[in-house]
MIDRENKE-878032 format. One record per residue (C-alpha): residue number from 1; residue in one letter; y, x, z. Coordinates in steps of 0.5 Angstrom, whole numbers, always signed. Last residue first. Layout:
<pts>
(NUM,A,(Y,X,Z)),
...
</pts>
This chain:
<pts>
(308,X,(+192,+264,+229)),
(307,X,(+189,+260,+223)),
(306,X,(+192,+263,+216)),
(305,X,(+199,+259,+213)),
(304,X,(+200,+255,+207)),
(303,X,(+196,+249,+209)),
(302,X,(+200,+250,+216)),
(301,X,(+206,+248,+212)),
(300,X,(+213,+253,+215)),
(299,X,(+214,+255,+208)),
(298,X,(+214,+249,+205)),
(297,X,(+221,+247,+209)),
(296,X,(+224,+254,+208)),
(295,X,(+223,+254,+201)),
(294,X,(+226,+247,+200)),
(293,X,(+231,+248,+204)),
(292,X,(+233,+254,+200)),
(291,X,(+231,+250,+194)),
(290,X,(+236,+245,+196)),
(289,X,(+242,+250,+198)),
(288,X,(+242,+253,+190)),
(287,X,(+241,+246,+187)),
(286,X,(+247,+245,+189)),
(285,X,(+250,+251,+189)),
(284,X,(+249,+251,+182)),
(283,X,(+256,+253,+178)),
(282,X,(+257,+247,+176)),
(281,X,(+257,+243,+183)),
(280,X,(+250,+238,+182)),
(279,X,(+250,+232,+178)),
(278,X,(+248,+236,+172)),
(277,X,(+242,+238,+177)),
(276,X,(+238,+231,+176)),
(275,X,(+233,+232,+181)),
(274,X,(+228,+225,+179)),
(273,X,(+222,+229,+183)),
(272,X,(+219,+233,+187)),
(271,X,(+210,+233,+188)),
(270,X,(+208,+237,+195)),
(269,X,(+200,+238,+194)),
(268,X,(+194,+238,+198)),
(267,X,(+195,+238,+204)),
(266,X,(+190,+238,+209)),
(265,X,(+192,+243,+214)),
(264,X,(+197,+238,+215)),
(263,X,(+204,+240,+216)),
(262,X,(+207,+237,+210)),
(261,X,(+209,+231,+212)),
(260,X,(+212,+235,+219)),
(259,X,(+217,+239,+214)),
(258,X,(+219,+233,+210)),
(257,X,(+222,+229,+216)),
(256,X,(+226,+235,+218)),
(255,X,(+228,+236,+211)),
(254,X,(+231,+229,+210)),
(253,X,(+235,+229,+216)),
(252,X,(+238,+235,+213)),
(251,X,(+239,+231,+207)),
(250,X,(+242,+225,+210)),
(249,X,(+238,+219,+209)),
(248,X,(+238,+213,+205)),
(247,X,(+244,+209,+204)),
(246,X,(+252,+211,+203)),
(245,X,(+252,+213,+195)),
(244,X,(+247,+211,+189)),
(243,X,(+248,+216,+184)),
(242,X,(+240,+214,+182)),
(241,X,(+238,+221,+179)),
(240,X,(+238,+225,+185)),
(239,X,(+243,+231,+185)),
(238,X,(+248,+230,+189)),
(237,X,(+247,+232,+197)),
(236,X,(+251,+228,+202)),
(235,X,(+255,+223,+197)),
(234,X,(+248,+222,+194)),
(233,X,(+244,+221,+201)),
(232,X,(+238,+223,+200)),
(231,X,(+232,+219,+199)),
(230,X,(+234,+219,+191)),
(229,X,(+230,+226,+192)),
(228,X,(+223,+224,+191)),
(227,X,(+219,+227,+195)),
(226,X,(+211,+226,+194)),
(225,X,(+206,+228,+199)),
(224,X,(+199,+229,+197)),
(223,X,(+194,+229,+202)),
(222,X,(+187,+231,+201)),
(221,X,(+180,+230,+205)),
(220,X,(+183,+223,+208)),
(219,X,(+182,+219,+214)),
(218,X,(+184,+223,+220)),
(217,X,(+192,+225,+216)),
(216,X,(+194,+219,+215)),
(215,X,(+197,+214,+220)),
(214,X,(+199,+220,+224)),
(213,X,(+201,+223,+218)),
(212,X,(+207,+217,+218)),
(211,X,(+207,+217,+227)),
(210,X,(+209,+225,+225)),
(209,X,(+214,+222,+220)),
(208,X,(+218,+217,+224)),
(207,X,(+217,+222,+230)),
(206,X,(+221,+228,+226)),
(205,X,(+226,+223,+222)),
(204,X,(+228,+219,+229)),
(203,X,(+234,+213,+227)),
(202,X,(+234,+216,+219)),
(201,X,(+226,+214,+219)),
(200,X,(+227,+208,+222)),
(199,X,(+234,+206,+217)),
(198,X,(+229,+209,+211)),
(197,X,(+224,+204,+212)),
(196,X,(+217,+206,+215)),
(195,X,(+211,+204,+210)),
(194,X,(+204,+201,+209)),
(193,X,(+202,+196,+204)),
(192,X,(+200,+189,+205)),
(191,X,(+197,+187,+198)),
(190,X,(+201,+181,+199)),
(189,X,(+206,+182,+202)),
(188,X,(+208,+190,+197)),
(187,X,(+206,+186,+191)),
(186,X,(+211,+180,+194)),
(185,X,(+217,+185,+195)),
(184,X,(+216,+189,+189)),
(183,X,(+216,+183,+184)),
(182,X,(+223,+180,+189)),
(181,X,(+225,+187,+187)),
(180,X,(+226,+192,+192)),
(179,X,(+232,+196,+194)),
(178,X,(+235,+192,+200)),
(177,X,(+228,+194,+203)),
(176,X,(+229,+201,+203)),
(175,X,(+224,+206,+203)),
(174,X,(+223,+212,+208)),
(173,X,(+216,+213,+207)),
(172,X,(+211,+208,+203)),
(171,X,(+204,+210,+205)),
(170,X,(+199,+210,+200)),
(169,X,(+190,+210,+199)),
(168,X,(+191,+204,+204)),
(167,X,(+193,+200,+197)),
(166,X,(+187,+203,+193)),
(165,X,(+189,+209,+188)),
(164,X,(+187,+211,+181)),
(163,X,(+184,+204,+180)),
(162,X,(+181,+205,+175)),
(161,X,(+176,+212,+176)),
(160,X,(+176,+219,+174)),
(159,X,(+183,+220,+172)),
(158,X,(+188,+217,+167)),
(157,X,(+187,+210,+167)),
(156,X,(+193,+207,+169)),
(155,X,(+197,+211,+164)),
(154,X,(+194,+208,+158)),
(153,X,(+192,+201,+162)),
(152,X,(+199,+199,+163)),
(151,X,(+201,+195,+170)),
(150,X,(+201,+187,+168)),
(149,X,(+197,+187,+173)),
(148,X,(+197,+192,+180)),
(147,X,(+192,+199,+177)),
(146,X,(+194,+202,+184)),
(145,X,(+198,+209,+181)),
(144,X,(+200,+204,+176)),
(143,X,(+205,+199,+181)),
(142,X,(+207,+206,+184)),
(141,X,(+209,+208,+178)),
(140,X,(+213,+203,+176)),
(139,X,(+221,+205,+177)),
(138,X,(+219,+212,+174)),
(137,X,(+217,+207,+167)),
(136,X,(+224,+205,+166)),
(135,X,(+224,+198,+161)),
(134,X,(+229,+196,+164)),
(133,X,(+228,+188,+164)),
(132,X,(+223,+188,+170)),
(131,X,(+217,+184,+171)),
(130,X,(+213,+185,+165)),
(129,X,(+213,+193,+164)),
(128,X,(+210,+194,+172)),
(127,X,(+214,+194,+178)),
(126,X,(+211,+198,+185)),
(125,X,(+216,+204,+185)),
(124,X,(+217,+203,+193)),
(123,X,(+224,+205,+192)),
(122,X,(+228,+210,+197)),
(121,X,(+222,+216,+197)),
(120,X,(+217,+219,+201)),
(119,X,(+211,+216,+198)),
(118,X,(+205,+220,+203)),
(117,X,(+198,+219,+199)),
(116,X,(+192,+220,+201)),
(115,X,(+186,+223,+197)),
(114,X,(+178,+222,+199)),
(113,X,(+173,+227,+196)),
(112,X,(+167,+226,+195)),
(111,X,(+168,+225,+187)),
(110,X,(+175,+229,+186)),
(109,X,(+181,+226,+184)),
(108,X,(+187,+231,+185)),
(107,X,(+189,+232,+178)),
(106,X,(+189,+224,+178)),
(105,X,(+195,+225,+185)),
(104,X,(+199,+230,+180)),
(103,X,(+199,+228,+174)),
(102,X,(+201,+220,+177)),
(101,X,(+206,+224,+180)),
(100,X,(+210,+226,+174)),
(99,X,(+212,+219,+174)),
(98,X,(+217,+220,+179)),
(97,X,(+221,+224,+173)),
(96,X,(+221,+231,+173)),
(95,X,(+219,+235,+176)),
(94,X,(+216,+241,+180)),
(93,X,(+209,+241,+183)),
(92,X,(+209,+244,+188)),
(91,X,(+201,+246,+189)),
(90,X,(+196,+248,+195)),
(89,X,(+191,+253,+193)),
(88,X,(+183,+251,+194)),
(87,X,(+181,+253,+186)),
(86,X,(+179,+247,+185)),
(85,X,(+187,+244,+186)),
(84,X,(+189,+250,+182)),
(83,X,(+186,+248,+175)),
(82,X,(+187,+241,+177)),
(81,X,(+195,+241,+177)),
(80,X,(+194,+244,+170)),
(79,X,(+189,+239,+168)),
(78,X,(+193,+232,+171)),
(77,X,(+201,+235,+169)),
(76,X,(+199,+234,+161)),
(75,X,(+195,+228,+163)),
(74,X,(+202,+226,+166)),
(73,X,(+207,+229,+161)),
(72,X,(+201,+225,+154)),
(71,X,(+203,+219,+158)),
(70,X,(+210,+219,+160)),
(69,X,(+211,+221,+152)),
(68,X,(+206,+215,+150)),
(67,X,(+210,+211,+154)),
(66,X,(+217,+212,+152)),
(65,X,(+221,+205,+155)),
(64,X,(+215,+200,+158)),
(63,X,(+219,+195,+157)),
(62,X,(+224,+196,+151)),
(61,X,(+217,+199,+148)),
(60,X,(+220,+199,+140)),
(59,X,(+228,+201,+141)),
(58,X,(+225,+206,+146)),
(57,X,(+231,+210,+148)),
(56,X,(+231,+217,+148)),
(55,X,(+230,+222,+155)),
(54,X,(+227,+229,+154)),
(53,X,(+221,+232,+155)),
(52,X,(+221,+240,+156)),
(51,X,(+213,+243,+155)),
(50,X,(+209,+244,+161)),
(49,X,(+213,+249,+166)),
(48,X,(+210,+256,+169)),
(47,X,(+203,+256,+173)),
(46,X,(+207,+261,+177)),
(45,X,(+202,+263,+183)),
(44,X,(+206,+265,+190)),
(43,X,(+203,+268,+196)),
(42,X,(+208,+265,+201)),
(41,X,(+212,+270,+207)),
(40,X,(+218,+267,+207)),
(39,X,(+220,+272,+201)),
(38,X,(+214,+270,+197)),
(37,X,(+218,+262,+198)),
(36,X,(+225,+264,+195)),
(35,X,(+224,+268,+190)),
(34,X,(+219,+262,+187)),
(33,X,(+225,+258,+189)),
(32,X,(+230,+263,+186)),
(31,X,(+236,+259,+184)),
(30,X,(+235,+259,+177)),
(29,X,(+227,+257,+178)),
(28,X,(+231,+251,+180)),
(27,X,(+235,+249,+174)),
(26,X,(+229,+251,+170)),
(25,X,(+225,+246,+174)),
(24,X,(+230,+241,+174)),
(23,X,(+232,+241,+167)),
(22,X,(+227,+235,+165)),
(21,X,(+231,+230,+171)),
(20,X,(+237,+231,+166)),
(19,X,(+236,+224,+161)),
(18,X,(+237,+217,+162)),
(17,X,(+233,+211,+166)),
(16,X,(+227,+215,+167)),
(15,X,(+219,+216,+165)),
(14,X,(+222,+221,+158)),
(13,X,(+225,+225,+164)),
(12,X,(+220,+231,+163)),
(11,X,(+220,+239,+165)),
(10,X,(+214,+238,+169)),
(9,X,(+213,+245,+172)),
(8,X,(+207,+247,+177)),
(7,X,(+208,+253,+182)),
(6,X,(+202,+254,+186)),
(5,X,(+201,+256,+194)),
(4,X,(+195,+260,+196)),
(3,X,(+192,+259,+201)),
(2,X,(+192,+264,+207)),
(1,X,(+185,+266,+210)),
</pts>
């Protein structure tokens, strides 16, 4: 029997730079995504969209900016994401900012069960409050996942256990070194973390992934995938947050890697982040070609398809 696939929104940038991350959902319902993967043969749950969190600075929690918010989106996402989880469904979960997946991967936390997770994105998302000036909490997330020092214990602490991750639990896809802070750099030696950089992903996009879920598939009863979509070249596809032009992957690059990421039977959940559909063309046809691909990317998932 077919699993179904479950439709989650998490309509929040309260973890981000700046605000626009929050109309993603909207924005790609819009352009039909849960059209888009019933008409590829998908059964579809709408879960719907959590409540819209918008972006505001902190001015008292300059280093960990809107911690409560992220908090509260994150738990938010955790219960609507486990409700599915339990029922055997495979979920998208739509942010958002990438500190959405820490809903997602502690909605997933089950005891017995051990879950991956396959973090394609340009950064490594390893700082915590006390190493970086920014205060933006979707540069750390990562860094919570694993319960790293200085991380903050109200959003490290939101599943069944602390650490909601262990190092070997993560592998860091398609990430750029030049990227890192000097703290991501260290944490990421001295915890010997596992990861393909974005130039050995752009040189072979099939093989780099299939040698990524090679690594993980055997050892873990779940599998969630994370995309964010600042892996994408911004000059190819502009819709990420960071409008860093000339690094990452070309978006069709991107789409072939993500479609061999997503092909266990043992995924659990696909989690996209930090799309920013105001810098995308006016009348949504940006938005629009990437929920095309994204359809058609889930859609060829053997977790979402009966056994042959």
């Amino acid at each position: 029997m077919a699993r179904p696939l479950c439709l989650v929104g998490a309509p929040t940038s309260m973890g981000a730079h700046a605000p626009g991350q929050e109309k993603a959902p909207r924005a790609l319902r819009d352009a039909g995504i849960a059209e888009r993967l019933t008409e590829a043969g998908l059964e579809v749950i709408d879960g719907g969209d959590g409540p819209i969190r918008r972006w505001r600075p902190d001015k008292k929690n300059r280093f960990a900016q809107n911690l409560s918010a992220v908090v509260e989106a994150a738990r938010e996402t955790a219960q609507r994401v486990r409700r599915f989880a339990d029922g055997g469904g495979v979920t998208l979960v739509l942010g958002g900012d990438c500190t959405v997946e820490l809903g997602t991967v502690a909605g997933h936390l089950t005891p017995g069960e051990r879950v991956g997770l396959l973090y394609f994105d340009l950064h490594t998302d390893l700082n915590v409050p006390g190493s970086i000036r920014e205060g933006a909490l979707d540069w750390m997330g990562v860094a919570h996942l694993l319960g790293e020092d200085g991380a903050s214990k109200a959003l490290s602490r939101l599943g069944p256990h602390s650490p909601l991750l262990d190092g070997d639990d993560v592998f860091f896809f398609s990430h750029g070194p030049e990227q890192m802070t000097g703290w991501e750099r260290e944490v990421f030696e001295r915890r010997a973390l596992k990861g393909v950089t974005a130039d050995e992903v752009a040189a072979d996009p099939e093989g780099a992934a299939a040698a990524a879920l090679a690594e993980m598939e055997p050892r873990f009863d779940r599998l969630l995938v994370h995309f964010d979509v600042d892996t994408v070249d911004f000059t190819d596809l502009p819709l990420s947050e960071d409008t860093g032009r000339n690094r990452g992957l070309a978006f069709g690059s991107a789409m072939r890697a993500l479609r061999v990421l997503l092909g266990s039977r043992r995924l659990g959940a696909l989690t996209v982040t930090e799309l920013n559909p105001d810098h995308g063309d006016e009348d949504g046809s940006t938005v629009g070609l990437f929920a095309e691909a994204l359809a058609a990317t889930l859609a060829a998932s053997p977790a979402l398809r009966a056994p042959g």
